[in-house]
C-alpha positions as CSV (number, residue, x, y, z in Angstrom):
1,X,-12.5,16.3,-20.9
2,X,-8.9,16.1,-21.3
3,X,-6.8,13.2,-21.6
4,X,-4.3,13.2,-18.3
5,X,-7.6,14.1,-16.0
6,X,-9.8,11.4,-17.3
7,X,-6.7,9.3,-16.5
8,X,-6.5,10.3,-13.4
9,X,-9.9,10.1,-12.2
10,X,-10.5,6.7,-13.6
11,X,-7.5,5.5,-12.1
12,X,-8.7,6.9,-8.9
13,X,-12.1,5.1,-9.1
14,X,-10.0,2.0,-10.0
15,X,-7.7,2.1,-6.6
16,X,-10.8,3.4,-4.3
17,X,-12.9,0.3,-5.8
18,X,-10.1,-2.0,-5.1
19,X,-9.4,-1.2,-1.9
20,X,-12.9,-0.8,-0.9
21,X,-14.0,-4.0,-1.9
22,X,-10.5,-5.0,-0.1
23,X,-12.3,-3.8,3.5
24,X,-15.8,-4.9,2.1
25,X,-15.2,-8.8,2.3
26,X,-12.7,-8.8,5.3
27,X,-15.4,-7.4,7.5
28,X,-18.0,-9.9,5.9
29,X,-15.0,-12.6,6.3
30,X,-14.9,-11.6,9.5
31,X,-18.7,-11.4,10.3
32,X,-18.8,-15.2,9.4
33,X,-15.7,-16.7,10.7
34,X,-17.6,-18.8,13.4
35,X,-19.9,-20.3,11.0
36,X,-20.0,-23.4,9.5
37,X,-21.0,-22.7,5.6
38,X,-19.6,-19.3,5.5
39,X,-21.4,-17.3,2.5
40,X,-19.4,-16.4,-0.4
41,X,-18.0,-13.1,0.1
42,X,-17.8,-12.3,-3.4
43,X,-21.6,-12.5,-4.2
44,X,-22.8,-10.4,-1.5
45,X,-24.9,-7.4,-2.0
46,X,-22.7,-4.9,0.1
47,X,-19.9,-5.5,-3.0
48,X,-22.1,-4.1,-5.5
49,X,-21.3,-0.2,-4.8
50,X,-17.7,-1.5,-5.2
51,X,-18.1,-3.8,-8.6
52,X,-20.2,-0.6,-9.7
53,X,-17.2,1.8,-9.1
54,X,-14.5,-0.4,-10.4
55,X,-16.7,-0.9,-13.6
56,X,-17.0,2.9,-14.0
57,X,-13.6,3.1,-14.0
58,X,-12.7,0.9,-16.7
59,X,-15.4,2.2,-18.6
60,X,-13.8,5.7,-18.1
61,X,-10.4,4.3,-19.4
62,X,-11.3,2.6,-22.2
63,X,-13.4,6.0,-23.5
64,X,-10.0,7.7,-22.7
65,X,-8.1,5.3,-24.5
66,X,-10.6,5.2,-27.5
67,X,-10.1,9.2,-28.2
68,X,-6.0,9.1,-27.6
C-alpha cells in the first residue's frame, strides 16, 4: 500500500476514534449525572470499539513510518 494513503487512512481512524470516544463518554456522562458514585467513563465497555479503532490507527502509522 502506498505511503500518502496509509497516511491518510490511519489518520482517519485516528480523528473518527477521537471523536467517537469524544460522544461515547458524554452520553455515559450524561446517563449518570444524577447519581451519586458515577462509574468511570473511561472503563466502560461501550469505549472499547473506540480504544480498538484508535489502536488500529497507530498501529497503521507506525507500519507506515517503519517502511518510509
Amino acid at each position: 500500500m502506498p505511503q500518502p494513503v496509509l497516511s491518510f487512512v490511519s489518520v482517519a481512524l485516528f480523528v473518527i476514534g477521537i471523536v467517537g470516544n469524544g460522544f461515547e463518554m458524554r452520553k455515559i456522562r450524561m446517563a449518570t449525572e444524577g447519581l451519586p458514585n458515577p462509574k468511570n467513563v473511561f472503563l466502560d465497555r461501550r469505549n472499547l470499539k473506540w480504544y480498538a479503532l484508535i489502536g488500529i490507527a497507530l498501529v497503521l502509522w507506525a507500519v507506515n513510518s517503519i517502511y518510509t
